[in-house]
DRENPA-3360 file (N, C-alpha, C; in nm, 2 decimals, always signed):
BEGIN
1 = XXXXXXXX = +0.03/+6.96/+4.30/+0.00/+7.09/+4.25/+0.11/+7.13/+4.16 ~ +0.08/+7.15/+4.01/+0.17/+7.25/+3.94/+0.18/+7.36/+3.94 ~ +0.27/+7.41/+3.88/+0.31/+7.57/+3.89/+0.24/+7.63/+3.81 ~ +0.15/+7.54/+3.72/+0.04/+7.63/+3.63/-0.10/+7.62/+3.72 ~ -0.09/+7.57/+3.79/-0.24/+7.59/+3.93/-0.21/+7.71/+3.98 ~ -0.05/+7.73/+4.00/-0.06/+7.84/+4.13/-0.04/+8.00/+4.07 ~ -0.04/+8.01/+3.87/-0.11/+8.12/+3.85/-0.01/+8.13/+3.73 ~ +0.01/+8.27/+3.63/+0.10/+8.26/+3.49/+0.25/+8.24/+3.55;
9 = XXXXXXXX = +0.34/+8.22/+3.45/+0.54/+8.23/+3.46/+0.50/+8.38/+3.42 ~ +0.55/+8.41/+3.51/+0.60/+8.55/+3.48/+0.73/+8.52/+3.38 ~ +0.82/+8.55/+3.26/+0.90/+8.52/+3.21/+1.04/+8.68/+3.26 ~ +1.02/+8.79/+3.29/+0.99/+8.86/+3.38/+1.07/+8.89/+3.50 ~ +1.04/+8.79/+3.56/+1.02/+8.82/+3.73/+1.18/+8.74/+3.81 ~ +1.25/+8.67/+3.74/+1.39/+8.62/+3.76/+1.45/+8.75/+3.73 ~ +1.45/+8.83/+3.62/+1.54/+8.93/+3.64/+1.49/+9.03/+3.67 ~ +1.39/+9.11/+3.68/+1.32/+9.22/+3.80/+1.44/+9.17/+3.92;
17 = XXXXXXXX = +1.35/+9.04/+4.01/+1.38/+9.01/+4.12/+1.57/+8.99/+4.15 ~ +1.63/+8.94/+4.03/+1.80/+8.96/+4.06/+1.81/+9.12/+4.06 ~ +1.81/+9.18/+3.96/+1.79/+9.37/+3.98/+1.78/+9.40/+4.10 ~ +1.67/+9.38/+4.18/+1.66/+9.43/+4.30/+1.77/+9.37/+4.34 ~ +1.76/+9.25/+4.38/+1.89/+9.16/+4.47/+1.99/+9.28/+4.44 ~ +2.04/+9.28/+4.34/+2.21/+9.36/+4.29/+2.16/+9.53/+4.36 ~ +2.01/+9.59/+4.38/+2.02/+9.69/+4.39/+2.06/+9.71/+4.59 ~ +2.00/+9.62/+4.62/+2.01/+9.59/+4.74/+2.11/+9.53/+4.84;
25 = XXXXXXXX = +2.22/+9.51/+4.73/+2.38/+9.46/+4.77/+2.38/+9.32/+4.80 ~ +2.29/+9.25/+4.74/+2.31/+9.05/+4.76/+2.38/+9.05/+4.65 ~ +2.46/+8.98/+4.70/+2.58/+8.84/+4.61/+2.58/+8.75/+4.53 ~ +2.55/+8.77/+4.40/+2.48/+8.65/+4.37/+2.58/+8.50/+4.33 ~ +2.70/+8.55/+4.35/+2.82/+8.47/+4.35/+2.81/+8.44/+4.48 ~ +2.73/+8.43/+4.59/+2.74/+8.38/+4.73/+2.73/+8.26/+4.71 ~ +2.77/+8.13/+4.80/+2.75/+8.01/+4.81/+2.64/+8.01/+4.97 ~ +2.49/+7.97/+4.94/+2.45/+7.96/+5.07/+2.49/+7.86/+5.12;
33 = XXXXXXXX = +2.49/+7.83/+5.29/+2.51/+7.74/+5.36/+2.51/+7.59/+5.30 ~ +2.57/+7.49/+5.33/+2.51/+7.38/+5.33/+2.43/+7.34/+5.38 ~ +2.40/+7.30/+5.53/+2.28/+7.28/+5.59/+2.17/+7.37/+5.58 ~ +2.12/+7.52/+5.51/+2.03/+7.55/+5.43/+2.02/+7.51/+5.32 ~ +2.06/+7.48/+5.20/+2.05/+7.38/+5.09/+2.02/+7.25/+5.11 ~ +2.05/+7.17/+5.23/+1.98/+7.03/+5.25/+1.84/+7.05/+5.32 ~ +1.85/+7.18/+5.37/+1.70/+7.14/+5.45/+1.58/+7.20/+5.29 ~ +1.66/+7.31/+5.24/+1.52/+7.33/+5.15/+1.50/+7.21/+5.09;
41 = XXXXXXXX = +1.65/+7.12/+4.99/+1.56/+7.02/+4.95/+1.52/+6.92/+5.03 ~ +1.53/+6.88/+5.15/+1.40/+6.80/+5.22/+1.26/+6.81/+5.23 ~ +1.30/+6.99/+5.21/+1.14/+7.05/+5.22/+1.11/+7.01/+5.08 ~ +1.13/+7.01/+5.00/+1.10/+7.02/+4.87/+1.09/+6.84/+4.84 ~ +1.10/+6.76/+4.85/+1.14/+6.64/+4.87/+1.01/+6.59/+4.93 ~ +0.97/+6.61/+5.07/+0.86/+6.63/+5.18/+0.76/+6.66/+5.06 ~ +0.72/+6.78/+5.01/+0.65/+6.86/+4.92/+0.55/+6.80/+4.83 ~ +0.67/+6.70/+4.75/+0.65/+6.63/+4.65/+0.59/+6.53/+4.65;
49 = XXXXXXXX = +0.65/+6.41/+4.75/+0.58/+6.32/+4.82/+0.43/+6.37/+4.88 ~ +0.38/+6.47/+4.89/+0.29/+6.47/+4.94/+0.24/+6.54/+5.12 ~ +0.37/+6.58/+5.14/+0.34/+6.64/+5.26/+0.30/+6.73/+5.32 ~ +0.20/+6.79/+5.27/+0.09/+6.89/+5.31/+0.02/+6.88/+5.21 ~ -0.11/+6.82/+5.30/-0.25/+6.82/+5.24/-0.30/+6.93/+5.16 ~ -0.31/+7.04/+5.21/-0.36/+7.16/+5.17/-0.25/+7.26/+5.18 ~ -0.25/+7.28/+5.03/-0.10/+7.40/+4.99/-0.14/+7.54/+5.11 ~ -0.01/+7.59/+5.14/-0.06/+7.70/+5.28/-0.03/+7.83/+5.15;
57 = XXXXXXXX = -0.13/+7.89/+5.21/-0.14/+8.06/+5.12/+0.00/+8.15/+5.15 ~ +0.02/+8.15/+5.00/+0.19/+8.28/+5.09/+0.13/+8.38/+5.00 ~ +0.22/+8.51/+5.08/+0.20/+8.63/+4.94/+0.22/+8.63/+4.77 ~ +0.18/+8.68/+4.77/+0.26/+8.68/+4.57/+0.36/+8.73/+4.54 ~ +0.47/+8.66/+4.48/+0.58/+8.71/+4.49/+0.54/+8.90/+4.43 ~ +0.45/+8.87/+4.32/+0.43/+9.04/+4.27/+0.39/+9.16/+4.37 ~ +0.31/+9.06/+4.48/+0.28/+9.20/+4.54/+0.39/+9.24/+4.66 ~ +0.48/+9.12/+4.69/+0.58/+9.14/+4.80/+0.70/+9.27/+4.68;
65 = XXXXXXXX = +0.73/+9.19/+4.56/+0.80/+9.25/+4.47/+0.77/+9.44/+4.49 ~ +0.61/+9.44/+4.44/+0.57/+9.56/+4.43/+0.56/+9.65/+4.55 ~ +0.55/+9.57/+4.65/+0.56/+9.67/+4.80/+0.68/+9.70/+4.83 ~ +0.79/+9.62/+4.81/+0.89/+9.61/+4.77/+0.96/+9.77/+4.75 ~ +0.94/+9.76/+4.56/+0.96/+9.90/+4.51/+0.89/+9.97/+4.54 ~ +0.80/+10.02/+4.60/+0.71/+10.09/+4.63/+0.80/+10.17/+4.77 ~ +0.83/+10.10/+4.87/+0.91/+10.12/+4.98/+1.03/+10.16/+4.95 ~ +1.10/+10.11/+4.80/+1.21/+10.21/+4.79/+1.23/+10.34/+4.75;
73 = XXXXXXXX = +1.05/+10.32/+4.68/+1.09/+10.46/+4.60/+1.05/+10.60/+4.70 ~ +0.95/+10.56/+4.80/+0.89/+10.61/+4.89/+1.03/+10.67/+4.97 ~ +1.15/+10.54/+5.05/+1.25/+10.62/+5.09/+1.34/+10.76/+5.00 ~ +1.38/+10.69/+4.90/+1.42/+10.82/+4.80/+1.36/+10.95/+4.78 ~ +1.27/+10.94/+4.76/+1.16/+11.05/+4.77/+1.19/+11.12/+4.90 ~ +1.19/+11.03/+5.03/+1.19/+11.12/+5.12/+1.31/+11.16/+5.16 ~ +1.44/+11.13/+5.14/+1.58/+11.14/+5.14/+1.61/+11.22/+5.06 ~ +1.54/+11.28/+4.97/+1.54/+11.36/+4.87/+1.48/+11.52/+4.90;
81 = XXXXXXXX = +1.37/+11.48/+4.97/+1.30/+11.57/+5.01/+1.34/+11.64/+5.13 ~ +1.40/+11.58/+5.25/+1.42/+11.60/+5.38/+1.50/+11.71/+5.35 ~ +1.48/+11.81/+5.47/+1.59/+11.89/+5.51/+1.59/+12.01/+5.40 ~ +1.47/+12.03/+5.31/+1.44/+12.15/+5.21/+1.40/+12.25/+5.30 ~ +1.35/+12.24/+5.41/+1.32/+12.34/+5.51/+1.37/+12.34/+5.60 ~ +1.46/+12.27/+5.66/+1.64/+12.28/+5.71/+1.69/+12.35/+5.72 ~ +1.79/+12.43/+5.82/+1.90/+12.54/+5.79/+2.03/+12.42/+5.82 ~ +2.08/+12.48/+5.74/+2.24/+12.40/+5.76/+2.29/+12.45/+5.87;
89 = XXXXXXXX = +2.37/+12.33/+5.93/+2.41/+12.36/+6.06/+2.52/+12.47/+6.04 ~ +2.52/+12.58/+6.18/+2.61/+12.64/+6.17/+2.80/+12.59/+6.15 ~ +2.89/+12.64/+6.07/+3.03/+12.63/+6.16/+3.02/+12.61/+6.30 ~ +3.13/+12.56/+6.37/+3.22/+12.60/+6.49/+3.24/+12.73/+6.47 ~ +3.27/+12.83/+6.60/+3.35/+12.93/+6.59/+3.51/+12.94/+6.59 ~ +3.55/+12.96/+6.51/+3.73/+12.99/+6.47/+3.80/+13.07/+6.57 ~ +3.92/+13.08/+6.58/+4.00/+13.18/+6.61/+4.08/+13.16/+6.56 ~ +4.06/+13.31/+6.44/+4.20/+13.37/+6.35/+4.35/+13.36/+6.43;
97 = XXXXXXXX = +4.46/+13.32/+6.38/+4.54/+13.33/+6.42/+4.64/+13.36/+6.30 ~ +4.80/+13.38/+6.36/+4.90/+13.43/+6.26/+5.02/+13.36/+6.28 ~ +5.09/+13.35/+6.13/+5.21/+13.26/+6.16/+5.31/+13.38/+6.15 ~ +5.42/+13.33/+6.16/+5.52/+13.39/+6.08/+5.65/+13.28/+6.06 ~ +5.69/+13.31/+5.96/+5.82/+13.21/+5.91/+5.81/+13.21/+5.77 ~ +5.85/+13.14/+5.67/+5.88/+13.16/+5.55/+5.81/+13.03/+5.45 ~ +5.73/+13.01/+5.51/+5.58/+12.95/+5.44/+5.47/+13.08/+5.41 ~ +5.46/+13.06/+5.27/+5.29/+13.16/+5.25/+5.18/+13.08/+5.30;
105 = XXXXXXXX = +5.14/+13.18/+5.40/+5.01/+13.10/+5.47/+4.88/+13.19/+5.46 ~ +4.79/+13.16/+5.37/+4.65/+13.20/+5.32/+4.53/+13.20/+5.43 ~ +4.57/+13.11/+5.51/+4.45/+13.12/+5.64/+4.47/+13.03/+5.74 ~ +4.48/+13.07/+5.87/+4.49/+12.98/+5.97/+4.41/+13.01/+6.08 ~ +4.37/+12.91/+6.16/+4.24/+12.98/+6.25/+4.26/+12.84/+6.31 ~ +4.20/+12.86/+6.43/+4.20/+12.74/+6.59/+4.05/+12.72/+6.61 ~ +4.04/+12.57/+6.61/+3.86/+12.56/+6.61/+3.89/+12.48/+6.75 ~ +3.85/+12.51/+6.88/+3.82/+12.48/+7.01/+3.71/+12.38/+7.04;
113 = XXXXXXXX = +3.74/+12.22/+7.03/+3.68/+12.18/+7.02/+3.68/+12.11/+7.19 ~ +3.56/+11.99/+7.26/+3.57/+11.96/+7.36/+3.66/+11.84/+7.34 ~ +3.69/+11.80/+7.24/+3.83/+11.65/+7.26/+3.94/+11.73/+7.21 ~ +3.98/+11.85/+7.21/+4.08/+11.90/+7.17/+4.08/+12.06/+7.04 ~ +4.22/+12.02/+7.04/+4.26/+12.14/+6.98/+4.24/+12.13/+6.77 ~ +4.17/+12.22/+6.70/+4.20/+12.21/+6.52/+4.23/+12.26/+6.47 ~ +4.37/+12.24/+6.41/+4.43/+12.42/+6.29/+4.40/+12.36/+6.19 ~ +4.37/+12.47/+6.11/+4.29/+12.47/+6.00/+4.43/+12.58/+5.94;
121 = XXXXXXXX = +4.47/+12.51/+5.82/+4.61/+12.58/+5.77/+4.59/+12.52/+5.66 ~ +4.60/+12.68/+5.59/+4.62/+12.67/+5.39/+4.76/+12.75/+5.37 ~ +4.83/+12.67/+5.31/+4.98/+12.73/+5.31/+5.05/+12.69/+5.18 ~ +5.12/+12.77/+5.12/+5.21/+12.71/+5.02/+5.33/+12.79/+5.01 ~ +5.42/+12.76/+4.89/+5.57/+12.79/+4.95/+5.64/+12.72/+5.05 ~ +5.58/+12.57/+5.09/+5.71/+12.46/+5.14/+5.81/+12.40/+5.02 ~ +5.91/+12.37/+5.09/+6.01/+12.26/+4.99/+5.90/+12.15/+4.92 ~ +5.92/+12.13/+4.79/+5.84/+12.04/+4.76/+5.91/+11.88/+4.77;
129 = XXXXXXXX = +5.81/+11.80/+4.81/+5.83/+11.67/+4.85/+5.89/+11.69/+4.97 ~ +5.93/+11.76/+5.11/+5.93/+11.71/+5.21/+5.83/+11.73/+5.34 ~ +5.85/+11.61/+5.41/+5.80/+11.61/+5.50/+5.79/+11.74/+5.65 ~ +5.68/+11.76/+5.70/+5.67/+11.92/+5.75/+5.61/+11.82/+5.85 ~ +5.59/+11.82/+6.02/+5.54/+11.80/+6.16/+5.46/+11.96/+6.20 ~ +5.35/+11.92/+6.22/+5.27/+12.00/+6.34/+5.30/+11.96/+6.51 ~ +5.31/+12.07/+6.56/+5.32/+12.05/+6.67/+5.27/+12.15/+6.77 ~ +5.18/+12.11/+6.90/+5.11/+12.17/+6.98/+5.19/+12.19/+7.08;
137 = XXXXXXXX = +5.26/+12.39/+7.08/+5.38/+12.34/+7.20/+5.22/+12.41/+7.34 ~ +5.23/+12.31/+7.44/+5.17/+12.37/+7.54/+5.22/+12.39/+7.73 ~ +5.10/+12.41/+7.81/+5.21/+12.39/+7.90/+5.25/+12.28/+7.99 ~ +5.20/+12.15/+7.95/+5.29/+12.05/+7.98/+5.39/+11.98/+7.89 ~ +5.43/+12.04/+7.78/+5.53/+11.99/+7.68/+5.51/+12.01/+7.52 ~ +5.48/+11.91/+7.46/+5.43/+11.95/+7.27/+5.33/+11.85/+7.29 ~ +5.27/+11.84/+7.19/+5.21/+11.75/+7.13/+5.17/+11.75/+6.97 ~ +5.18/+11.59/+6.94/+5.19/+11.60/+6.79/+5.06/+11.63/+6.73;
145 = XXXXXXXX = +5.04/+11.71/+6.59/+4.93/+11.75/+6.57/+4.91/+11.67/+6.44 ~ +5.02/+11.67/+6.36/+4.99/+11.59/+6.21/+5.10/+11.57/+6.15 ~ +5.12/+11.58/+6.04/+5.24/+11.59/+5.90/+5.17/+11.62/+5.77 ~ +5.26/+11.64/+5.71/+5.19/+11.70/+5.57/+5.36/+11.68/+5.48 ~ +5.35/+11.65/+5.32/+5.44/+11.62/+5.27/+5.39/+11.76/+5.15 ~ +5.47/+11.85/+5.13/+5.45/+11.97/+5.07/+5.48/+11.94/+4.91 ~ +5.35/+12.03/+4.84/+5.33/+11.96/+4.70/+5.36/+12.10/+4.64 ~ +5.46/+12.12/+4.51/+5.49/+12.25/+4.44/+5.36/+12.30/+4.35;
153 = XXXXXXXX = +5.34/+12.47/+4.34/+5.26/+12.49/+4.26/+5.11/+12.49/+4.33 ~ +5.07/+12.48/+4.42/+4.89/+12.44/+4.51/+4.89/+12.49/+4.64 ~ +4.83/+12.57/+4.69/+4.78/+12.56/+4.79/+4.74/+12.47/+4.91 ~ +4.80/+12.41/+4.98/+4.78/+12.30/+5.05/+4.67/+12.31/+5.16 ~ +4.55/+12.27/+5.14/+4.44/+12.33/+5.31/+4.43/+12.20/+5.37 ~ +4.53/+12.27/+5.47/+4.49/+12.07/+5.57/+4.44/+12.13/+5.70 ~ +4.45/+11.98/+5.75/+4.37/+12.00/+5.92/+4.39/+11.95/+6.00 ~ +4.48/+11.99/+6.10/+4.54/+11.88/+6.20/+4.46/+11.91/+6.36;
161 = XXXXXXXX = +4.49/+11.79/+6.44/+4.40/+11.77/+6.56/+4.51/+11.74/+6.64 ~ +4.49/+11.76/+6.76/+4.55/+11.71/+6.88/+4.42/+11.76/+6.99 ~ +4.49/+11.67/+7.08/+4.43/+11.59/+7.20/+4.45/+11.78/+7.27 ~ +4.52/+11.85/+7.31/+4.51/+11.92/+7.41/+4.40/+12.04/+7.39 ~ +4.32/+12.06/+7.51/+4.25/+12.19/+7.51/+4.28/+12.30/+7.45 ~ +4.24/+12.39/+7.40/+4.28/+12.55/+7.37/+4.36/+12.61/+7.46 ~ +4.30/+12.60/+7.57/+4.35/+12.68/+7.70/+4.45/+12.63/+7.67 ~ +4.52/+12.56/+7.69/+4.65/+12.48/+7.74/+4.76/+12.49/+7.59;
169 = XXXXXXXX = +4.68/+12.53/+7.49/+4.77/+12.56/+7.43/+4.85/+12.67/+7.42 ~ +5.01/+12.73/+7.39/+5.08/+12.80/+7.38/+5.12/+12.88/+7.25 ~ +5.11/+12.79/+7.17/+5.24/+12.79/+7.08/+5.19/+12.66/+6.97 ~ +5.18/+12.74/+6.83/+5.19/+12.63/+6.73/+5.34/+12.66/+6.63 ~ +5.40/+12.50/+6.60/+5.51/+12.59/+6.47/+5.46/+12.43/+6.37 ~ +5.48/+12.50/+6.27/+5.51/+12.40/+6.15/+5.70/+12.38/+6.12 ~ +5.72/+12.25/+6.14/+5.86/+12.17/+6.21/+5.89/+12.12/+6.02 ~ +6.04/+12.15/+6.00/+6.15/+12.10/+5.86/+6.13/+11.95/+5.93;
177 = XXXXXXXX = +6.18/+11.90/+5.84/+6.27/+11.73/+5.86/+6.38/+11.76/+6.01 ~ +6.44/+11.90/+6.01/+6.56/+11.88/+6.05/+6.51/+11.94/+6.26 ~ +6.39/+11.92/+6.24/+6.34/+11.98/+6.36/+6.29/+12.14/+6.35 ~ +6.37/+12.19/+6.31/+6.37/+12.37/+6.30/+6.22/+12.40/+6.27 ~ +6.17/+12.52/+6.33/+6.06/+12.57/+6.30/+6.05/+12.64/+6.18 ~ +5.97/+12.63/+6.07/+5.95/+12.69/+5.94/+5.87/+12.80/+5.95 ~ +5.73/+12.74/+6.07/+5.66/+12.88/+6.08/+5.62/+12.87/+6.23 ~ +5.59/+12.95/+6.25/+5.58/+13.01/+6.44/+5.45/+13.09/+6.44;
185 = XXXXXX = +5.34/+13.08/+6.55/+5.25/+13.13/+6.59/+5.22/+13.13/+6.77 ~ +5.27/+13.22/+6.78/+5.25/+13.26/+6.96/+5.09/+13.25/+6.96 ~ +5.01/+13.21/+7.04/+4.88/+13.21/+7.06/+4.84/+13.30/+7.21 ~ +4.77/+13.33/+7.17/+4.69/+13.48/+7.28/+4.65/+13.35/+7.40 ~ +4.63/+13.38/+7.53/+4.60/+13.36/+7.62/+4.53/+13.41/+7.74 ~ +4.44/+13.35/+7.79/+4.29/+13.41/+7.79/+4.34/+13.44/+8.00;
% end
């Protein structure tokens, strides 16, 4: 059987079908297997010679192609669509809190999470280019929260984590290079 029995060359359908490939993240620089490249051409080999009587029916590449895009456009659509009648999830609830020391600090608030503790700190007015430590003093000791390397001229909003509950915390300070606290916040306790 020739390839003009089994219907037109699409002239076509090699670059549709690589398009998709590239849309779909295949490699076309991939090297397949070797032992899958010997068995196709065996099959193909087999084929030639005559080894099936009666050619077996496969789909068309056009309509696998077309179901294909049809399935992708169908997901976009709905990824697109979802969540129009949605309410955006609420925040966490915050707790405002207050520094004091000689950083300008624009907002700082404690988000109570169940794996720990989150400050949420927008601050400017550090030395520029050095390194600044967070730290959770609580009541079994400190714990480290983050670092931040302070940039002149911007507002800095970062977000540091540590492992300890709210409860248990005391005391936040933002820490110089030289250890010294830059800024201090005593925290309310319940």
């Amino acid at each position: 059987m020739t390839r003009s029995d089994q219907g037109p060359e699409w002239d076509d359908e090699p670059a549709v079908l690589e398009e998709l490939g590239r849309a779909l993240g295949h490699d076309s620089e991939a090297e397949p297997p070797p032992d899958r490249v010997a068995a196709i051409r065996a099959a193909a080999v087999h084929l030639q010679a005559g080894g099936l009587e009666e050619p077996r029916r496969r789909p068309d590449r056009r309509f696998l192609l077309a179901g294909g895009v049809a399935a992708g456009v169908g997901g976009i659509a709905g990824f697109l669509t979802r969540g129009s009648d949605e309410q955006e999830p609420e925040s966490p609830p915050t707790e405002q809190i207050r520094f004091s020391g000689d950083a300008d600090v624009t907002m700082s608030a404690l988000i109570n999470h169940t794996w720990g503790t989150e400050l949420l700190l927008d601050l400017s007015g550090l030395m520029p280019g050095t390194e600044y430590d967070v730290v959770f003093e609580t009541r079994g000791g400190t714990a480290a929260a983050g670092s931040l390397l302070a940039v002149d001229g911007v507002v800095m909003k970062c977000r540091f984590n540590a492992a300890p509950l709210r409860a248990d915390v005391l005391a936040i300070e933002l820490r110089g290079p030289d250890g010294a606290a830059v800024l201090h916040s005593t925290l309310p306790q319940a």
